[in-house]
C-alpha positions as CSV (number, residue, x, y, z in Angstrom):
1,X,-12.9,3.1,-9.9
2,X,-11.8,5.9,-7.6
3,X,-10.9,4.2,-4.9
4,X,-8.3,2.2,-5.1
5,X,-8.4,-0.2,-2.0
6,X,-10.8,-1.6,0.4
7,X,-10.5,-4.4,2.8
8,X,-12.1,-7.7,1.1
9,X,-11.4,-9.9,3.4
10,X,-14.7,-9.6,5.0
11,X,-16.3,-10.1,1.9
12,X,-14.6,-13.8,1.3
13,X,-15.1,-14.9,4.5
14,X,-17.4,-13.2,6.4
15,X,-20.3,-13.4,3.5
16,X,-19.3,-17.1,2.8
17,X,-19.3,-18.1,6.4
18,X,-22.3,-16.7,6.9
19,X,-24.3,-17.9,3.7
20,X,-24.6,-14.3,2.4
21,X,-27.2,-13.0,5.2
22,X,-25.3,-9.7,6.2
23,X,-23.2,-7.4,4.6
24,X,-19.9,-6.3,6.4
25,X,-19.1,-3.2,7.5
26,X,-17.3,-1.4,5.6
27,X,-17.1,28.3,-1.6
28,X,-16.9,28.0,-5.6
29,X,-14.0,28.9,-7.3
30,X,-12.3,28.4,-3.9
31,X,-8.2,27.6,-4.3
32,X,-6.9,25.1,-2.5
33,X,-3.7,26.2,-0.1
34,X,-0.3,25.2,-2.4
35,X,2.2,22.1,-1.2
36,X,4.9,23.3,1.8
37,X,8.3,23.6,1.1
38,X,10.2,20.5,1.4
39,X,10.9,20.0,5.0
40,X,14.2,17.3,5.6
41,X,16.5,16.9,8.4
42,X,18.9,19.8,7.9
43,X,15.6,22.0,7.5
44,X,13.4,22.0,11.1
45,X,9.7,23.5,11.1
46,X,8.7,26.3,10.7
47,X,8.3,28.2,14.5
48,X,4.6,28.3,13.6
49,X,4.5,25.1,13.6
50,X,6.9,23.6,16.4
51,X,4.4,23.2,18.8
52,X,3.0,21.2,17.0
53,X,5.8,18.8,16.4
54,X,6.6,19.2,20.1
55,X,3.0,17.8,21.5
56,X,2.6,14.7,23.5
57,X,-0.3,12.2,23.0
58,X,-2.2,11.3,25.4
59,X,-3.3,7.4,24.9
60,X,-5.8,5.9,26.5
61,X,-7.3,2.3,26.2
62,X,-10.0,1.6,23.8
63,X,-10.1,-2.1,23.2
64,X,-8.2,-5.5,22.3
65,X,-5.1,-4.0,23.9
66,X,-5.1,-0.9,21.7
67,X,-4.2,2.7,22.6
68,X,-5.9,5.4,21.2
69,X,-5.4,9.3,21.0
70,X,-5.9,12.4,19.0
71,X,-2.7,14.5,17.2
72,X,-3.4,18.2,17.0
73,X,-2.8,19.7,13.7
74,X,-3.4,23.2,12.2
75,X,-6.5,22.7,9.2
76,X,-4.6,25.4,6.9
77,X,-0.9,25.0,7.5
78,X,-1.0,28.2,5.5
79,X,-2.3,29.7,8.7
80,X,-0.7,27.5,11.6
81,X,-2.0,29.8,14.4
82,X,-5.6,29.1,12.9
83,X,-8.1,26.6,13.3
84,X,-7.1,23.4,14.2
85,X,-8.1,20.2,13.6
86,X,-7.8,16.7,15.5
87,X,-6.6,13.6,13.9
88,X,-8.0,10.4,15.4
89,X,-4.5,7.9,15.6
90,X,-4.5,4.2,17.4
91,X,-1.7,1.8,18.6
92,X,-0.5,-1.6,19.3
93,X,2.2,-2.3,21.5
94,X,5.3,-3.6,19.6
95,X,5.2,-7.7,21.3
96,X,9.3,-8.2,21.7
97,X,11.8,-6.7,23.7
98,X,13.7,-5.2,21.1
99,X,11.4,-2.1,19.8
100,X,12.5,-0.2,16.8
101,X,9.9,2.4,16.6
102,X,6.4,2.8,14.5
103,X,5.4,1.3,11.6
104,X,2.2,3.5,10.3
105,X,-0.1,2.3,8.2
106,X,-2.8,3.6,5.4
107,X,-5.4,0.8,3.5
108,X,-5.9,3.4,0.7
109,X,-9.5,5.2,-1.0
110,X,-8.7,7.4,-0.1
111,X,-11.1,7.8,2.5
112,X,-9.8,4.7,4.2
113,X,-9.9,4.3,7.8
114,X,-6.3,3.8,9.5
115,X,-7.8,3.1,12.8
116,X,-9.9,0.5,11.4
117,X,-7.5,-0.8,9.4
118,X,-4.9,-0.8,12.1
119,X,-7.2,-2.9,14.6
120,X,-7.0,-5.6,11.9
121,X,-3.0,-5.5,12.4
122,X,-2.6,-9.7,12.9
123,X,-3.7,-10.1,9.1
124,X,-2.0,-6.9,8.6
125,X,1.7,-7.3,8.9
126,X,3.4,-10.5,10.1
127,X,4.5,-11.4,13.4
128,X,7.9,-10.3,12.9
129,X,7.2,-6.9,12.2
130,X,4.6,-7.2,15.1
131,X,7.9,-8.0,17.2
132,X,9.7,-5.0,16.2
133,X,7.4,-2.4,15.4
134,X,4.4,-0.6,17.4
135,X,1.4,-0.5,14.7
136,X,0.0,2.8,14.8
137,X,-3.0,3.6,12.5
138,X,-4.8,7.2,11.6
139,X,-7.3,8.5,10.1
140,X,-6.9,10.9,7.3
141,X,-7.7,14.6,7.7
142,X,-11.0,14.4,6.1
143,X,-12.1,10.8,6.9
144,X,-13.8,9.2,9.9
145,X,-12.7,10.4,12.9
146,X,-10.6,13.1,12.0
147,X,-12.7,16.3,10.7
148,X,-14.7,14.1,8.5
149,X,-16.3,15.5,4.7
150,X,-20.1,15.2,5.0
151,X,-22.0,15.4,1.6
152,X,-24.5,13.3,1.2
153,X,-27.4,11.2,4.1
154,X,-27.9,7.3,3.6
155,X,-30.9,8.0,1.3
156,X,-28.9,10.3,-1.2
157,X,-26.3,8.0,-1.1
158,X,-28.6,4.6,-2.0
159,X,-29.9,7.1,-4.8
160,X,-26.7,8.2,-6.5
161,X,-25.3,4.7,-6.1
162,X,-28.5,3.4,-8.2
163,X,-28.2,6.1,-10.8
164,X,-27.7,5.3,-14.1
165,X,-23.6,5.7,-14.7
166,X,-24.4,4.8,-19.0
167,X,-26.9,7.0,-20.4
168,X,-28.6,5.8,-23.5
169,X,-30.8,8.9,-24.0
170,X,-30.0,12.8,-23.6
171,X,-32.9,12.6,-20.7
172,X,-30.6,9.8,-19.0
173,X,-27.1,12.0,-19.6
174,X,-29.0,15.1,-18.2
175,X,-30.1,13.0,-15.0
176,X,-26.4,12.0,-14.3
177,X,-25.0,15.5,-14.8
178,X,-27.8,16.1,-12.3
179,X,-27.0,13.4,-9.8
180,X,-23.2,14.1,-10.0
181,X,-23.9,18.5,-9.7
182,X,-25.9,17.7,-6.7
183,X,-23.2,15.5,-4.9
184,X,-20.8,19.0,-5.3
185,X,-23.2,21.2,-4.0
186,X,-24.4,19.1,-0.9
187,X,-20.6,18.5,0.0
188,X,-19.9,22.6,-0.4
189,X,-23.4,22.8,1.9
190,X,-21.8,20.6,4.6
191,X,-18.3,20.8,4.3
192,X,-17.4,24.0,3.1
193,X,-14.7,24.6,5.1
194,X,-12.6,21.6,5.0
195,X,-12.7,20.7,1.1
196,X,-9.7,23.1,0.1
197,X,-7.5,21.2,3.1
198,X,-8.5,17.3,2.3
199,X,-6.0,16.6,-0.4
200,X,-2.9,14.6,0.0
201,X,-0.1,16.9,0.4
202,X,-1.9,18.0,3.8
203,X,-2.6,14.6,4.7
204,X,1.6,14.4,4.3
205,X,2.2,16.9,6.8
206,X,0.3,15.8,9.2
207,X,2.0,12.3,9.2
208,X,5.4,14.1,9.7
209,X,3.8,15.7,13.1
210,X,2.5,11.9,13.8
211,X,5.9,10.9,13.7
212,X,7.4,13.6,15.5
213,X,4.9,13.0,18.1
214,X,5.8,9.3,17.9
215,X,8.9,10.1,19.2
216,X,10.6,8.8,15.8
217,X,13.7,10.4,14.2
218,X,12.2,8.5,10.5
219,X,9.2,7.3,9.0
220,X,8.3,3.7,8.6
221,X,5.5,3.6,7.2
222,X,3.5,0.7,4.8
223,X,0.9,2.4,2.4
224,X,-1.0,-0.1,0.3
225,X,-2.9,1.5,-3.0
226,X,-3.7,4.9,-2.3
227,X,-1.6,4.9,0.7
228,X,1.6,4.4,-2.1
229,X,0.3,8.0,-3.4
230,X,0.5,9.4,0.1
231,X,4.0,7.9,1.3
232,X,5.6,9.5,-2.3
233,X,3.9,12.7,-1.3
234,X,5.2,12.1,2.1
235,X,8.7,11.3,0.8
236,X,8.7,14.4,-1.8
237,X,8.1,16.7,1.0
238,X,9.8,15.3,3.9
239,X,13.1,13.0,2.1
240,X,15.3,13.5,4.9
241,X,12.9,11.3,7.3
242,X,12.5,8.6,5.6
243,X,13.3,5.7,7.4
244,X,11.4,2.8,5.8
245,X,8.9,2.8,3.4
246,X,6.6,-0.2,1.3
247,X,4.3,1.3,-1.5
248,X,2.2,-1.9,-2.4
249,X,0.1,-1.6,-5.2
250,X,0.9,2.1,-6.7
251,X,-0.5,4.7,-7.9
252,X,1.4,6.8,-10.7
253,X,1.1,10.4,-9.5
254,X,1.7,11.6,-12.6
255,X,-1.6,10.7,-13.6
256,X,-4.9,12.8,-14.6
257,X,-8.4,11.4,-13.1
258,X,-9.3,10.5,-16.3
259,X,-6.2,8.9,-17.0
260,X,-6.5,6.7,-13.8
261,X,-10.0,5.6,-14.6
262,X,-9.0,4.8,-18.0
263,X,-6.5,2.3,-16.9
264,X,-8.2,1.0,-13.9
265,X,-10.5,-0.1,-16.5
266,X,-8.4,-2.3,-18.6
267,X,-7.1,-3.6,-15.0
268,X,-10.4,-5.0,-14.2
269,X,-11.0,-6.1,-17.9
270,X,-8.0,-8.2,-17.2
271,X,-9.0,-9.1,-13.4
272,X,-12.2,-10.3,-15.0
273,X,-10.7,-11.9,-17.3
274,X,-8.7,-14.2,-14.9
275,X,-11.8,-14.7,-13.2
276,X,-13.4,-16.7,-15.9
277,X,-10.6,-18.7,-16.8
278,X,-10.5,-19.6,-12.9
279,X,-14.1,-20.1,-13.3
280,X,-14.0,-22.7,-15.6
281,X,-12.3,-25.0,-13.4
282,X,-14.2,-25.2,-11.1
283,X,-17.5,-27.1,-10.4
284,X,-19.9,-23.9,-9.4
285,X,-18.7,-21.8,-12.8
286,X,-22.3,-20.2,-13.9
287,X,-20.3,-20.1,-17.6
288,X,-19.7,-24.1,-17.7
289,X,-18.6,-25.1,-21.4
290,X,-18.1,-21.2,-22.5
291,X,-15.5,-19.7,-24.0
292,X,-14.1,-16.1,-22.3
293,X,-15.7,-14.4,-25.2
294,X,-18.9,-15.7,-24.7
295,X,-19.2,-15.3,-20.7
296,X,-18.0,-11.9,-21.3
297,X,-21.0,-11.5,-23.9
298,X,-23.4,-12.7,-21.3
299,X,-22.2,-10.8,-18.6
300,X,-22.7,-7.4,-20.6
301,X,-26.3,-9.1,-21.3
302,X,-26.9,-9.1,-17.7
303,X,-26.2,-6.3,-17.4
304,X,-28.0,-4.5,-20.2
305,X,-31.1,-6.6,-18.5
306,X,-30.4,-4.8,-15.3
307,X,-30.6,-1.4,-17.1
308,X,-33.9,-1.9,-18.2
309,X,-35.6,-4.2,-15.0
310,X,-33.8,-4.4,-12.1
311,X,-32.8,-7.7,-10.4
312,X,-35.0,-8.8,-7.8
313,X,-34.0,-8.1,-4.3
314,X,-35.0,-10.5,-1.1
315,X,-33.0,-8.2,1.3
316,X,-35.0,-4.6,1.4
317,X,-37.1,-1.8,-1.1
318,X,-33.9,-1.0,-3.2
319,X,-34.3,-1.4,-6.9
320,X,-31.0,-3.3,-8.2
321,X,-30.1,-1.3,-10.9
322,X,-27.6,-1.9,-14.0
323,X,-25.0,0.2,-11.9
324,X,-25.4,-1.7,-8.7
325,X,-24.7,-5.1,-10.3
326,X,-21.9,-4.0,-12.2
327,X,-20.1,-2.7,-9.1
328,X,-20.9,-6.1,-7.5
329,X,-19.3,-8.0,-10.2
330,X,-16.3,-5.5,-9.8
331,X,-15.4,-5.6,-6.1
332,X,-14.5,-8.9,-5.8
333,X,-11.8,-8.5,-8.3
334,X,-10.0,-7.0,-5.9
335,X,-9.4,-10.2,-4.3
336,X,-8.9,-13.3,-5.5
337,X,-9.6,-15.2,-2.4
338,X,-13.8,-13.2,-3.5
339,X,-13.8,-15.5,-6.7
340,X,-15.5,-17.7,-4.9
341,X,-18.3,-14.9,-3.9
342,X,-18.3,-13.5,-7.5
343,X,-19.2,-17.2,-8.5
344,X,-22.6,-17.5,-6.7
345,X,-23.8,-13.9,-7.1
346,X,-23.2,-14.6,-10.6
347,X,-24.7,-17.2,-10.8
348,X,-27.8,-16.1,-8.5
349,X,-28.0,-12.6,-10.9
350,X,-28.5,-14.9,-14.0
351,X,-31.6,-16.5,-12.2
352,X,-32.9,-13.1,-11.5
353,X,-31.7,-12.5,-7.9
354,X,-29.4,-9.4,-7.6
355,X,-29.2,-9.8,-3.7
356,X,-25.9,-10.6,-3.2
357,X,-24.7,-8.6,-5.9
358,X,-26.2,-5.9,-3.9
359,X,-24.5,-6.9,-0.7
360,X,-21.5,-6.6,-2.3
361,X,-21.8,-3.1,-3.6
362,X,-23.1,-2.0,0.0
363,X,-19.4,-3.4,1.1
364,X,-17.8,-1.4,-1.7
365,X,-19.8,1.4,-0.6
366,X,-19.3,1.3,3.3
367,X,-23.1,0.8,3.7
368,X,-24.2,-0.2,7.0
369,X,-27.5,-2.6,8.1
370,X,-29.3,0.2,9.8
371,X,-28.7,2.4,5.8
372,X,-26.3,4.6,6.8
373,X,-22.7,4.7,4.9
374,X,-19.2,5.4,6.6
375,X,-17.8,8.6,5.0
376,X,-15.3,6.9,3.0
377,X,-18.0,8.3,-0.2
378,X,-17.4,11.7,0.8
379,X,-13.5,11.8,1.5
380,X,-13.0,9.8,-1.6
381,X,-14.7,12.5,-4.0
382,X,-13.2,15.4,-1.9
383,X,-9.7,13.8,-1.2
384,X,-9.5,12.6,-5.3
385,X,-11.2,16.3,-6.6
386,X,-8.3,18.1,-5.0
387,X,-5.9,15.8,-5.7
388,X,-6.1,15.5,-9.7
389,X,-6.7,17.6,-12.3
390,X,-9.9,17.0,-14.5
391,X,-11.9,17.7,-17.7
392,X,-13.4,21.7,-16.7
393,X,-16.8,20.5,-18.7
394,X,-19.5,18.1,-18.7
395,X,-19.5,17.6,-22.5
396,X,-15.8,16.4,-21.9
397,X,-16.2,14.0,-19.4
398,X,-19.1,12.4,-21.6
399,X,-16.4,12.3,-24.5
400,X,-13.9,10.2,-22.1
401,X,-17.2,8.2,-20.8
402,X,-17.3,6.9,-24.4
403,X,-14.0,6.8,-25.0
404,X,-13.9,4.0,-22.0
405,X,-17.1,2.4,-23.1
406,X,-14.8,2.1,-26.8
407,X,-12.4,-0.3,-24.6
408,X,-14.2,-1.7,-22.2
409,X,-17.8,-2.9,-22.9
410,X,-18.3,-4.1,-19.4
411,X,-16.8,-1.7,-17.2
412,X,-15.7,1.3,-18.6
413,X,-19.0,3.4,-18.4
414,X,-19.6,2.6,-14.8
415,X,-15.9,3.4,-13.2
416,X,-15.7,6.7,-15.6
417,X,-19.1,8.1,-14.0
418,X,-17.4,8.1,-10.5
419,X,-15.3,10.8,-11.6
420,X,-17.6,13.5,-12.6
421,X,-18.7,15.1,-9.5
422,X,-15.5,16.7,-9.8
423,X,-16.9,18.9,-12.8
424,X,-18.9,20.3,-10.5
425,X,-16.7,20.6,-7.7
426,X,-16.6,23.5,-5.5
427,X,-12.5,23.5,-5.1
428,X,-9.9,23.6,-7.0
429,X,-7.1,21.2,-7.6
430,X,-4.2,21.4,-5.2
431,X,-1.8,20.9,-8.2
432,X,-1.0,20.1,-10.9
433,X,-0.4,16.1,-11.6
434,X,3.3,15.3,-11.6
435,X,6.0,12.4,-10.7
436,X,7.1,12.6,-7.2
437,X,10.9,12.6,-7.2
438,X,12.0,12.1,-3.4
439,X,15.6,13.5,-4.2
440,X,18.0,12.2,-1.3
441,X,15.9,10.1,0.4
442,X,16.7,6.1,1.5
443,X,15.8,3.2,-0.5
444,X,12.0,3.1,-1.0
445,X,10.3,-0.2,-1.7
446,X,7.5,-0.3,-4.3
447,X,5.5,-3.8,-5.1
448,X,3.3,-4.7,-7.7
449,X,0.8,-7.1,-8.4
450,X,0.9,-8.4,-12.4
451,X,-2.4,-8.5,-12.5
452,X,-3.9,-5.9,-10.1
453,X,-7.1,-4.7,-11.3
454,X,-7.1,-1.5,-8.9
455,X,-3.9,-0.1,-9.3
456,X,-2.0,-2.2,-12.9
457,X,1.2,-2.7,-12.3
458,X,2.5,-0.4,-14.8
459,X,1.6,2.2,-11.9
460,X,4.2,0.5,-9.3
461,X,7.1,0.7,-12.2
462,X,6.1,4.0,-13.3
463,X,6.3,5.2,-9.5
464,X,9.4,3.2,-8.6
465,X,11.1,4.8,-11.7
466,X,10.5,8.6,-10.5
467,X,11.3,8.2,-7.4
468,X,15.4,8.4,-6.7
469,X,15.7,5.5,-4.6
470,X,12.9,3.8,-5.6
471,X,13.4,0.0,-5.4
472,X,10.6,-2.4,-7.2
473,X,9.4,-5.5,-6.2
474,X,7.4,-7.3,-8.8
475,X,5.1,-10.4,-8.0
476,X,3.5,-12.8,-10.3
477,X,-0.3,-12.8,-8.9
478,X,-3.9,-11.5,-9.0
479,X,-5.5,-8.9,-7.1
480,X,-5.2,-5.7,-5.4
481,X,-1.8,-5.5,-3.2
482,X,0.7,-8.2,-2.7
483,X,2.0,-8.3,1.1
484,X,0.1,-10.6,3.3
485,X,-1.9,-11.9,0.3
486,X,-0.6,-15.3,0.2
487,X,3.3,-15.3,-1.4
488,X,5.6,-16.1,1.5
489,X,8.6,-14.3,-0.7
490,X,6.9,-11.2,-1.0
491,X,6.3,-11.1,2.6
492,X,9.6,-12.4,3.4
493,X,11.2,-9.3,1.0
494,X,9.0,-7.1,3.0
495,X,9.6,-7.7,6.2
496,X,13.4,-7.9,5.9
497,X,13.5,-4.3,4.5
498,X,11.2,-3.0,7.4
499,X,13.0,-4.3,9.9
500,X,16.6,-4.0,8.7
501,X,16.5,-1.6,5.8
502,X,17.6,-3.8,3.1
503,X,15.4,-3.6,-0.4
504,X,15.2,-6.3,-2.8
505,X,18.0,-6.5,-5.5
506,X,16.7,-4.7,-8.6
507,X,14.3,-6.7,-11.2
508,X,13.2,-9.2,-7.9
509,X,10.6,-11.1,-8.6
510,X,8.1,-13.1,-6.9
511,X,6.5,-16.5,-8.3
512,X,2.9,-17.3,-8.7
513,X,1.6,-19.1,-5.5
């Protein structure tokens, strides 16, 4: 799966509060502009770009006590006295009396929303850091309101979602090199302009002028999945302001697309995994009396149903297709406190009734009631086309398709598909995939989850280990991040280093809750 975060909190409790009766809302050959020089303390901007680090915000109210305003930045930084772009950023007023600075936040996709992700900043970070800290969120360059990628309109979306991502027949392989040419094409129709200037490193710069227009002399800054990918990047180009900085649930950025996919897939094979033995104990387990073996078997019969008759669906027209149900059964992996979901949709599926299944995917999705999406589709092809390299062909993206399908006979054809829109892609990758090194910058804290499906935690050592001050944090849990997901020492850990500065001793670890 591409993505590698997304807020399920309103799937556990909004669709079980509610009984599961809304779904939350949630040129070719072109070459992309090459990473800036490193930029640290004893190195000032450029004079192209000082007036940009010298603007003011201007804040104004927009709801439940939060600020809101818009940071100029240039869209090439290539060409600073070009067009410029606006970045959407929001605040909350640090509540004590003894302020330290920002704390900036990113919930990962990419193509996740930091403004929406900040307004949620009670659940967010803890009360302490609250104290301390103003919580400022912002949208990415390329996402929601700051110069958002538009590819494709609700309707293109709902069919590309339903397309069949494991061919059985050379007509069905043609119709997904199809679906996936015609996602690159409609996003070089719309958004020509911005896809060489959406990738991370960019994204980096612009958080440097966010905190220079913050008024802070160093970052601190808590990036959860993705957002570990763009604090590195952040810390690679900019080591000398580094104040603070917790990378929860990693990415390794020395990693290929393919090679991401392929071991996000045995993550969720293990999330899944864990799932059923949860299941087992409890009294609504649609595989009561099976072993894992068989509920895995059944699952991948359920699916395989799907493929050839779609589940029935009491909510609207769409056909629930053998894709739609497998990314239903996937999303609440990222959360164990969505077991509970995955239970009765489950179970439901296996009557016939896809609905809920479907109502999950439309969360995963960032589908609305009215059938429009959010953009966080879009930015996540754009944002993940530039940021990785890829297979150049078709033929060898089907070859990796079925190498995944080899190891994983639930998922591995499904979360592989997502990729291959970037065969077609009308950009070129930034760079090429590498460790991020951060040479001379302060201690940097990376968690990881044991068993995160999203982002395994061999990704969290792998980053802590190339980065020079890396620091890791290990916890023994399930899911898809670790601060504010339940372990009192891992938020403990956390908030001590944001505040004061201090990392966890090396080889910390956190127990099961």
């Amino acid at each position: 799966m591409r993505r590698t975060t997304l807020m399920i909190t309103p799937l556990a409790a909004g669709l079980l509060a509610t009984g599961f009766t809304a779904p939350a809302q949630q040129p070719a050959g072109t070459t992309a502009g090459t990473p800036s020089a490193q930029i640290t303390a004893d190195r000032p901007p450029a004079d192209a770009l000082q007036s940009y680090y010298r603007q003011k915000l201007d804040w104004t109210a927009c709801g439940g006590g939060f600020e809101c305003a818009k940071l100029t930045v240039p869209l090439d930084y290539d060409k600073p006295d070009g067009e410029r772009i606006k970045i959407s950023v929001i605040r909350l007023a640090a509540t004590g009396g003894e302020r330290i600075g920002s704390v900036v936040l990113n919930p990962g996709g990419p193509g996740g929303s930091g403004v929406e992700y900040a307004r949620s900043a009670a659940d967010v970070v803890s009360p302490g850091v609250r104290a301390r800290f103003d919580v400022v969120g912002f949208d990415p360059r390329g996402v929601g309101g700051s110069a958002p990628v538009r590819c494709l309109t609700g309707p293109q979306l709902d069919a590309y979602i339903a397309a069949d991502a494991t061919p059985d027949t050379p007509a069905e392989a043609k119709a997904l090199r199809q679906t996936s040419r015609s996602v690159a094409r409609e996003c070089r129709r719309r958004s020509a302009r911005l896809l060489p200037h959406v990738g991370t490193a960019d994204a980096a710069r612009d958080m440097d002028v966010l905190r220079a227009a913050l008024g802070d002399a160093g970052l601190t800054y808590l990036g959860k999945s993705y957002g570990t990918y763009l604090g590195a990047m952040y810390a690679d180009l900019f080591p000398g302001k580094v104040r603070a900085l917790v990378l929860d649930g990693a990415l390794d950025p020395s990693l290929s697309l393919i090679e991401i996919g392929e071991a996000q897939i045995l993550g969720f094979e293990k999330a899944y995994t864990a799932f059923l033995r949860d299941c087992f104990t409890t009294e609504d387990c649609p595989f009561a009396g099976r072993t894992v073996a068989r509920a895995r078997a059944e699952t991948a019969a359920l699916l395989r149903g799907a493929d050839r008759t779609p589940l029935r669906n009491t909510q609207d027209s769409r056909e629930i297709t053998e894709s739609i149900a497998a990314f239903g059964i996937l999303t609440p992996l990222y959360d164990r406190e969505a077991w509970p979901v995955l239970r009765k949709a489950l179970a439901a599926a296996f009557a016939g009734d896809g609905t809920i299944l479907l109502r999950i995917s439309d969360i995963y999705y960032g589908r609305k009631a009215d059938g429009t999406y959010s953009n966080q589709n879009d930015a996540n092809t754009a944002i993940n086309c530039l940021d990785h390299s890829y297979p150049g062909t078709a033929a060898a993206y089907a070859r990796a398709a079925r190498r995944a399908a080899s190891r994983s006979s639930l998922f591995g054809g499904y979360i592989s598909a997502e990729s291959t829109p970037c065969v077609y892609w009308p950009v070129k990758p930034a760079a090429a995939d590498r460790p991020l090194r951060a040479e001379g910058a302060a201690p940097i804290m990376v968690v990881g989850t044991l068993r995160d499906p999203a982002t395994p935690y061999g990704w969290s050592a792998a980053l802590a280990s190339q980065l020079s001050s890396g620091v890791l944090l290990s916890y023994d849990g399930d899911g898809h991040t670790a601060y504010r997901m339940g372990s009192s020492c891992v938020d403990r850990l956390v908030d001590r280093y944001l505040i004061g500065g201090t990392p966890p001793a090396a080889g910390t670890r956190c127990p099961k809750v």
